[in-house]
DOSE-184228 format. One line per field, with one value per residue (C-alpha): z, x, y; chain; residue number from 0. Coordinates in Angstrom, 3 decimals, always signed. Example, Ala and Ser with C-alpha at 12.3 -4.5 7.8 and 13.67 -1.06 7.14 Angstrom:
2
z: [+7.800	+7.140]
x: [+12.300	+13.670]
y: [-4.500	-1.060]
chain: [A	A]
resi: [0	1]
This chain:
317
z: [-18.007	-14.929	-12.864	-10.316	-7.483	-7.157	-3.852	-4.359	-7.687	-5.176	-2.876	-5.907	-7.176	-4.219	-2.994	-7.011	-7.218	-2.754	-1.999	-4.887	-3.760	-0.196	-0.581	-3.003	-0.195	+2.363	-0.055	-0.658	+3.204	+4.037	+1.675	+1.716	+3.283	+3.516	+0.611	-1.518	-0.575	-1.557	-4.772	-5.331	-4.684	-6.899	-9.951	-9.320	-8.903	-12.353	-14.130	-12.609	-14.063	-17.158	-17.625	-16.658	-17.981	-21.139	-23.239	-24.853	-27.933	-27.806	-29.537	-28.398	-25.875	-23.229	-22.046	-18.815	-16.993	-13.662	-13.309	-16.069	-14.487	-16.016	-14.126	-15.659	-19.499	-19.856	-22.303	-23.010	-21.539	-19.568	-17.386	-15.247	-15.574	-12.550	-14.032	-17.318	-18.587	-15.372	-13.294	-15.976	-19.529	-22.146	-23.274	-26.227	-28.026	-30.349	-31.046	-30.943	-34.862	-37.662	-39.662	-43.251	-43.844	-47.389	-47.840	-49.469	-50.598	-51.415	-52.660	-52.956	-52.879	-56.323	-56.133	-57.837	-56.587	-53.825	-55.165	-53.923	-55.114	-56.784	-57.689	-61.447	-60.812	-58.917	-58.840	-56.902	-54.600	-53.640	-50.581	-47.192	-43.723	-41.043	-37.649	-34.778	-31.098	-28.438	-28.564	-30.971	-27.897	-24.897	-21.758	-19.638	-20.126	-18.476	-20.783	-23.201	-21.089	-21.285	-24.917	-24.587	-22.553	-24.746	-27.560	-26.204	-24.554	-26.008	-29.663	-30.557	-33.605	-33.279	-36.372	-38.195	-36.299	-37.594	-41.114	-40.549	-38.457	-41.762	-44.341	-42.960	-42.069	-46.001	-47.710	-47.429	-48.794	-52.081	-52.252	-51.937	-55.319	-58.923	-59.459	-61.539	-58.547	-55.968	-58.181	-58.121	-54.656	-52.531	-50.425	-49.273	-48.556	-46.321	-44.574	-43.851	-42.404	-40.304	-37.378	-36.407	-37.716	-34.961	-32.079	-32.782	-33.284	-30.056	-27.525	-28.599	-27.767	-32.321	-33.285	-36.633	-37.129	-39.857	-41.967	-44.023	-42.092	-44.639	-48.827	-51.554	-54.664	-57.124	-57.773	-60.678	-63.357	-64.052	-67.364	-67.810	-66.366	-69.459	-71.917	-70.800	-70.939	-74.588	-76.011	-74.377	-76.037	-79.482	-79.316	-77.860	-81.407	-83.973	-82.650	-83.030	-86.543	-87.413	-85.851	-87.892	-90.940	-90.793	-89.963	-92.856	-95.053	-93.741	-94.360	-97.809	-98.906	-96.850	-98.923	-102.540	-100.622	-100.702	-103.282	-101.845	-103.047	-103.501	-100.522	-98.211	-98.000	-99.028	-101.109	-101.107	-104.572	-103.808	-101.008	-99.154	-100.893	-104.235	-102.741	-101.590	-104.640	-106.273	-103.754	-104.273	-107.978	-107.074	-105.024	-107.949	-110.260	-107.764	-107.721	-109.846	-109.015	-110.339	-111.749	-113.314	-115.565	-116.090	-114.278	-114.392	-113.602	-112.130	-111.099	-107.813	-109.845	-112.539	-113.243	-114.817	-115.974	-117.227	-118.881	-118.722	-119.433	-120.244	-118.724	-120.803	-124.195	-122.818	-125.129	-123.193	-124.378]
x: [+31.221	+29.559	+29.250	+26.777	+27.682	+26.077	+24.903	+22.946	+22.220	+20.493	+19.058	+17.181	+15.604	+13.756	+12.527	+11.181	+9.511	+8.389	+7.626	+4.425	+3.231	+3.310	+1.296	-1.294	-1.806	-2.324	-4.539	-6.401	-6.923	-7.975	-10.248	-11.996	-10.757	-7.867	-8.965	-8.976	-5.528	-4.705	-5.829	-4.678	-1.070	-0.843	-2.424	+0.754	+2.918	+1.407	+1.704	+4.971	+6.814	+4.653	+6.454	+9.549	+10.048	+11.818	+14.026	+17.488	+18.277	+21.056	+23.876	+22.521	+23.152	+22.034	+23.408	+21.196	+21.819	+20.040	+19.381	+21.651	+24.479	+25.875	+24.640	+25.156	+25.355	+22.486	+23.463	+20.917	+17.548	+14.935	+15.993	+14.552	+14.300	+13.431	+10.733	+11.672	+12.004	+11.582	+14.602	+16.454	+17.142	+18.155	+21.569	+22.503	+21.582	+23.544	+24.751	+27.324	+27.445	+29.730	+29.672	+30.497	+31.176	+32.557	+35.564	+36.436	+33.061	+30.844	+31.246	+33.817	+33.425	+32.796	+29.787	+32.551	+32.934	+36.090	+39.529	+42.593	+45.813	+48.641	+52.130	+50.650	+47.358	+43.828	+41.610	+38.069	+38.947	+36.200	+37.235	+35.593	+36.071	+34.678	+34.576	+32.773	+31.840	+33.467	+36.822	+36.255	+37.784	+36.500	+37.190	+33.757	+30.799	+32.669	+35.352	+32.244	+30.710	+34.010	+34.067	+30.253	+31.089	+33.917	+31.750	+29.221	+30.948	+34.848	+33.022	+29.683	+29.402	+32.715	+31.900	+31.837	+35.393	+36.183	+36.084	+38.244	+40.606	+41.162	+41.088	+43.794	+45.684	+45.483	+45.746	+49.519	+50.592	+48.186	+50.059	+52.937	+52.392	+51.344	+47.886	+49.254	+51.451	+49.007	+46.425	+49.103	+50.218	+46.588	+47.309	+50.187	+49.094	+46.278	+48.389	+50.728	+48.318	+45.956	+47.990	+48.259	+44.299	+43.527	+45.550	+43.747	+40.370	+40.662	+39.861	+36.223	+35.871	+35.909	+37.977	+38.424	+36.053	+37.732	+40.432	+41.179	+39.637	+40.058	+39.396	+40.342	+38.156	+38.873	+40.869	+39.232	+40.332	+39.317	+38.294	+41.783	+43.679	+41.627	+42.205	+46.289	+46.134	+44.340	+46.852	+49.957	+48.725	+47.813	+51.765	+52.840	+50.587	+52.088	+55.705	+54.953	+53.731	+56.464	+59.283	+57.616	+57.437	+61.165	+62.276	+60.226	+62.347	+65.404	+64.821	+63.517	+66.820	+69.037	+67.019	+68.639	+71.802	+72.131	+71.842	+71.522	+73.584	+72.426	+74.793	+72.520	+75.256	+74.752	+76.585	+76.341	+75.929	+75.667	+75.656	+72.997	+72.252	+72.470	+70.017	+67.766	+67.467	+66.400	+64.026	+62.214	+62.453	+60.299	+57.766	+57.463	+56.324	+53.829	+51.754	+48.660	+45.459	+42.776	+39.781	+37.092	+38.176	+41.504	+44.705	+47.278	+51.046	+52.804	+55.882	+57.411	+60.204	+57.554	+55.327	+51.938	+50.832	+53.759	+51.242	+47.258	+46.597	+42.669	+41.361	+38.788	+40.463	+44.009	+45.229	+47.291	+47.032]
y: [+60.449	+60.495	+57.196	+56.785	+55.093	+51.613	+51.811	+55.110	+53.512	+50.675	+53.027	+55.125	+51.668	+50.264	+53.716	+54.473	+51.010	+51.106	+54.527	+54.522	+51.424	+52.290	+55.566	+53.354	+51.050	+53.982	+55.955	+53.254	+51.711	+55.439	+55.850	+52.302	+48.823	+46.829	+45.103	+48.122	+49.214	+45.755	+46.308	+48.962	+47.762	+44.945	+47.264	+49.264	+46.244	+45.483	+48.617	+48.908	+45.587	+45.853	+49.139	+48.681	+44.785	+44.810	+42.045	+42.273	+40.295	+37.901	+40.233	+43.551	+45.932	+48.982	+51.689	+52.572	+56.191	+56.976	+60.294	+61.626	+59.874	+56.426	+52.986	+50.268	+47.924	+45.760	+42.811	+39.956	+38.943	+40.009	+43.397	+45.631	+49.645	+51.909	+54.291	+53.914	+57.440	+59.077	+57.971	+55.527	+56.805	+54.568	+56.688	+53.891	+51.007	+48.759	+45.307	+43.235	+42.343	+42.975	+45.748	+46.254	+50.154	+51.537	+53.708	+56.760	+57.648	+60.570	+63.452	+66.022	+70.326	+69.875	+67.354	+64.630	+61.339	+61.624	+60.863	+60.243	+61.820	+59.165	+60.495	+60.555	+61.573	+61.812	+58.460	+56.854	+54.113	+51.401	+50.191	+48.254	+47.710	+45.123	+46.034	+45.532	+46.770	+44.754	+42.588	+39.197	+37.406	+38.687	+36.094	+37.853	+39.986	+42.762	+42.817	+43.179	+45.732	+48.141	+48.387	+49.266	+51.926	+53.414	+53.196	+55.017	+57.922	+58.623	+59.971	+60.929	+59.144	+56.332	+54.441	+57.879	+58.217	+54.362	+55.633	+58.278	+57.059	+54.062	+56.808	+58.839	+55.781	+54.271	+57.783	+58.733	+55.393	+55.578	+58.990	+57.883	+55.161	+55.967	+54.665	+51.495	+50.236	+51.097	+48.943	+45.843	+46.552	+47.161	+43.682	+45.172	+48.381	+46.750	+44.534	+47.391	+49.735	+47.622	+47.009	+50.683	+51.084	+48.457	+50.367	+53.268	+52.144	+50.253	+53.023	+53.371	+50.038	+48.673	+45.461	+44.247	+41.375	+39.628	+38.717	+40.958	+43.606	+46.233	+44.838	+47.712	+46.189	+48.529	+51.589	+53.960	+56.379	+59.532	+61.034	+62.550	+59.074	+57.268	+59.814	+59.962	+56.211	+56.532	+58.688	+56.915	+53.679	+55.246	+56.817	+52.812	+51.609	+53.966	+53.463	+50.138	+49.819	+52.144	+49.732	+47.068	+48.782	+49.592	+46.283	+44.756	+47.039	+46.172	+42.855	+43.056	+45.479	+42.387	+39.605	+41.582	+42.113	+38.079	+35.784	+31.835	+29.462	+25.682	+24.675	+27.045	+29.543	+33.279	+35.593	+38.998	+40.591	+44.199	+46.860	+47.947	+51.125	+49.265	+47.041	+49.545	+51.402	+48.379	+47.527	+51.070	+50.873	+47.363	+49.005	+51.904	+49.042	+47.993	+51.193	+51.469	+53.728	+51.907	+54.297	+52.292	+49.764	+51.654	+51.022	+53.726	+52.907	+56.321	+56.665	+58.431	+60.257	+61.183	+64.490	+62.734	+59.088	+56.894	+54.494	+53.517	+49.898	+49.001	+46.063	+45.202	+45.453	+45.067	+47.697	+50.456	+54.085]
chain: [A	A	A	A	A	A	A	A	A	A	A	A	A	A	A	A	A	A	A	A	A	A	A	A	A	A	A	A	A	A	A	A	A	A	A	A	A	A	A	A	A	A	A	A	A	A	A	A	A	A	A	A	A	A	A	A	A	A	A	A	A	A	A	A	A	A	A	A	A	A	A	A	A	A	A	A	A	A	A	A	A	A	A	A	A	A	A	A	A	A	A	A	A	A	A	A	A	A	A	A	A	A	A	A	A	A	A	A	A	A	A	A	A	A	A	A	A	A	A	A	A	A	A	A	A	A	A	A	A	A	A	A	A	A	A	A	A	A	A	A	A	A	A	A	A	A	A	A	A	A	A	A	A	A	A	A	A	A	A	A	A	A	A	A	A	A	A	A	A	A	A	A	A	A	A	A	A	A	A	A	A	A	A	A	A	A	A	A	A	A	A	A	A	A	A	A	A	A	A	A	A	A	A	A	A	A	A	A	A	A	A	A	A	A	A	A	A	A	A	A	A	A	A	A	A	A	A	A	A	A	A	A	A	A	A	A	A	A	A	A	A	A	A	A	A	A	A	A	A	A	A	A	A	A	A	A	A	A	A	A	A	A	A	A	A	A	A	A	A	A	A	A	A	A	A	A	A	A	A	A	A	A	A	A	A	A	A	A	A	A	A	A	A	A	A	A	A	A	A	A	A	A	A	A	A	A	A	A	A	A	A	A	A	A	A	A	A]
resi: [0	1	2	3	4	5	6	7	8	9	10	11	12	13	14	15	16	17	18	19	20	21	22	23	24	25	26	27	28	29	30	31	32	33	34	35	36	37	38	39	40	41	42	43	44	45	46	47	48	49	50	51	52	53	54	55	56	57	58	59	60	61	62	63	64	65	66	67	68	69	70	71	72	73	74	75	76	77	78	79	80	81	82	83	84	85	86	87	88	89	90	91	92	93	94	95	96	97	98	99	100	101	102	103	104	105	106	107	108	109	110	111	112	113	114	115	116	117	118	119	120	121	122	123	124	125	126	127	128	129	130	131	132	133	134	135	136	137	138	139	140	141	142	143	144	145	146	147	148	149	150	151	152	153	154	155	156	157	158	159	160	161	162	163	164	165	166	167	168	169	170	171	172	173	174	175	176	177	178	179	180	181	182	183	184	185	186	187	188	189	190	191	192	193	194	195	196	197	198	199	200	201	202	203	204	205	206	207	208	209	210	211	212	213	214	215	216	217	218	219	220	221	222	223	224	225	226	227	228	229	230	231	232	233	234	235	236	237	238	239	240	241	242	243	244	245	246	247	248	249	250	251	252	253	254	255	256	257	258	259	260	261	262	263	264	265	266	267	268	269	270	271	272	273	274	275	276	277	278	279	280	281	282	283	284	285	286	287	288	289	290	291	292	293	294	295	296	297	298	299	300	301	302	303	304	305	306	307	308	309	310	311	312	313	314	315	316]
């Protein structure tokens, strides 16, 4: 960045807005009166603020280069160009606001939402960041005005830079996590990331604008992280039922095993493969296929029908 010196700076201003008024006035008294030149020079004075006369909103800024070389930051108000276009150029504009940008999105190579790699997989992230040009704090309007300045001319495109600068600061710890405890544990992530985010987003003149600066909202699955998550909690299901199922049985063998006495003591009357055998011979009694109005008792240890009882004349066959 090139700085023009303020004196030159000076210099440029009064001849630009002079020197044309001064060969108006002469123009004018040679080609008429004195009245004419007069004229003559307040139509340029008029043109002149009238172009050159512009306002600045409370919270926004200028960056103002004479002659391709930096001048000065315009904040606030009403301010003053020399030849607007001609010898000043307006290099940037921007604000003082805060801004709410998104992280880790669009797409990947593949034209897939980005993911981020976990220790057990790949997975979206919906994340945001607040920021903002110039320091939350700032004890003058120069401190102001140097953040301005790095803003405008350390990147081309510094909230592009922001972005990057949080993404590659927040990346190695998600990939460091399984998606699960990254889910449980995105608090902590922020709060261990942000003071080194805020160091480096510092020379290009952005501060963190609020607390939290940086909110992770949601951390997605992918197709294949819902379908592994499906099939781990089918296998979690059918382990289950099958736990159950064999503890009912051992309970039901234990209830033959023990006979209650009217004291509320137990006595064992058998073993527990007595006891189981008699619990199966139970459950043998217990199976009918009903077809129709038929029901047909069959037996495990059988080849065909043991016996067919009719329900309607309660005769069996």
């Amino acid at each position: 960045m090139k700085k023009m010196s303020p004196e030159i700076a000076r210099i440029i201003g009064i001849v630009s807005a002079v020197a044309p008024l001064l060969i108006i006035s002469v123009i004018g008294w040679m080609l008429g009166s004195f009245l004419a030149g007069f004229y003559a020079s307040a139509v340029w004075i008029g043109v002149y603020l009238a172009w050159n006369i512009g306002i600045i909103g409370q919270q926004d800024w200028q960056v103002i280069e004479r002659f391709g070389q930096f001048y000065e930051v315009k904040l606030h108000g009403f301010r003053l160009y020399c030849m607007l276009g001609l010898v000043d150029k307006i290099k940037a504009r921007g604000n003082l606001l805060e801004r709410k940008r998104a992280l880790f999105e669009g797409l990947s190579t593949n034209n897939k939402p980005k993911e981020i790699d976990f220790t057990n997989g790949s997975a979206p992230i919906e994340a945001y960041m607040w920021y903002k040009n110039g320091r939350p704090n700032a004890n003058n309007d120069e401190e102001v005005k140097e953040d301005i300045i790095a803003y405008t001319y350390t990147n081309k495109d510094p909230e592009v830079r922001a972005v990057q600068i949080t993404e590659d600061r927040l990346r190695p710890k998600f990939q460091e996590m399984d998606i699960d405890t990254a889910s449980k544990m995105r608090a902590v992530i922020v709060n261990g990331a942000k003071d080194d985010i805020a160091r480096e987003l510092k020379p290009y003149g952005l501060y963190f604008s609020k607390e939290p600066p940086i909110v992770i909202t949601d951390i997605g699955l992918t197709e294949d992280a819902k379908k592994f998550r499906q099939e781990r909690f089918r296998g979690q299901t059918t382990a289950d039922e099958i736990a159950n199922e064999a503890d009912g049985y051992r309970r039901a063998v234990e209830a033959i095993m023990r006979r209650k006495n009217p004291d509320g003591t137990e006595t064992e009357v058998c073993d527990f493969e007595t006891a189981a055998r008699i619990w199966r011979e139970q459950q043998t009694r217990k199976m009918f296929e009903k077809t129709r109005s038929n029901i047909t008792v069959i037996a495990e240890s059988a080849t065909g029908v043991v016996k067919t009882f009719d329900i309607n004349t309660k005769k069996g066959e």
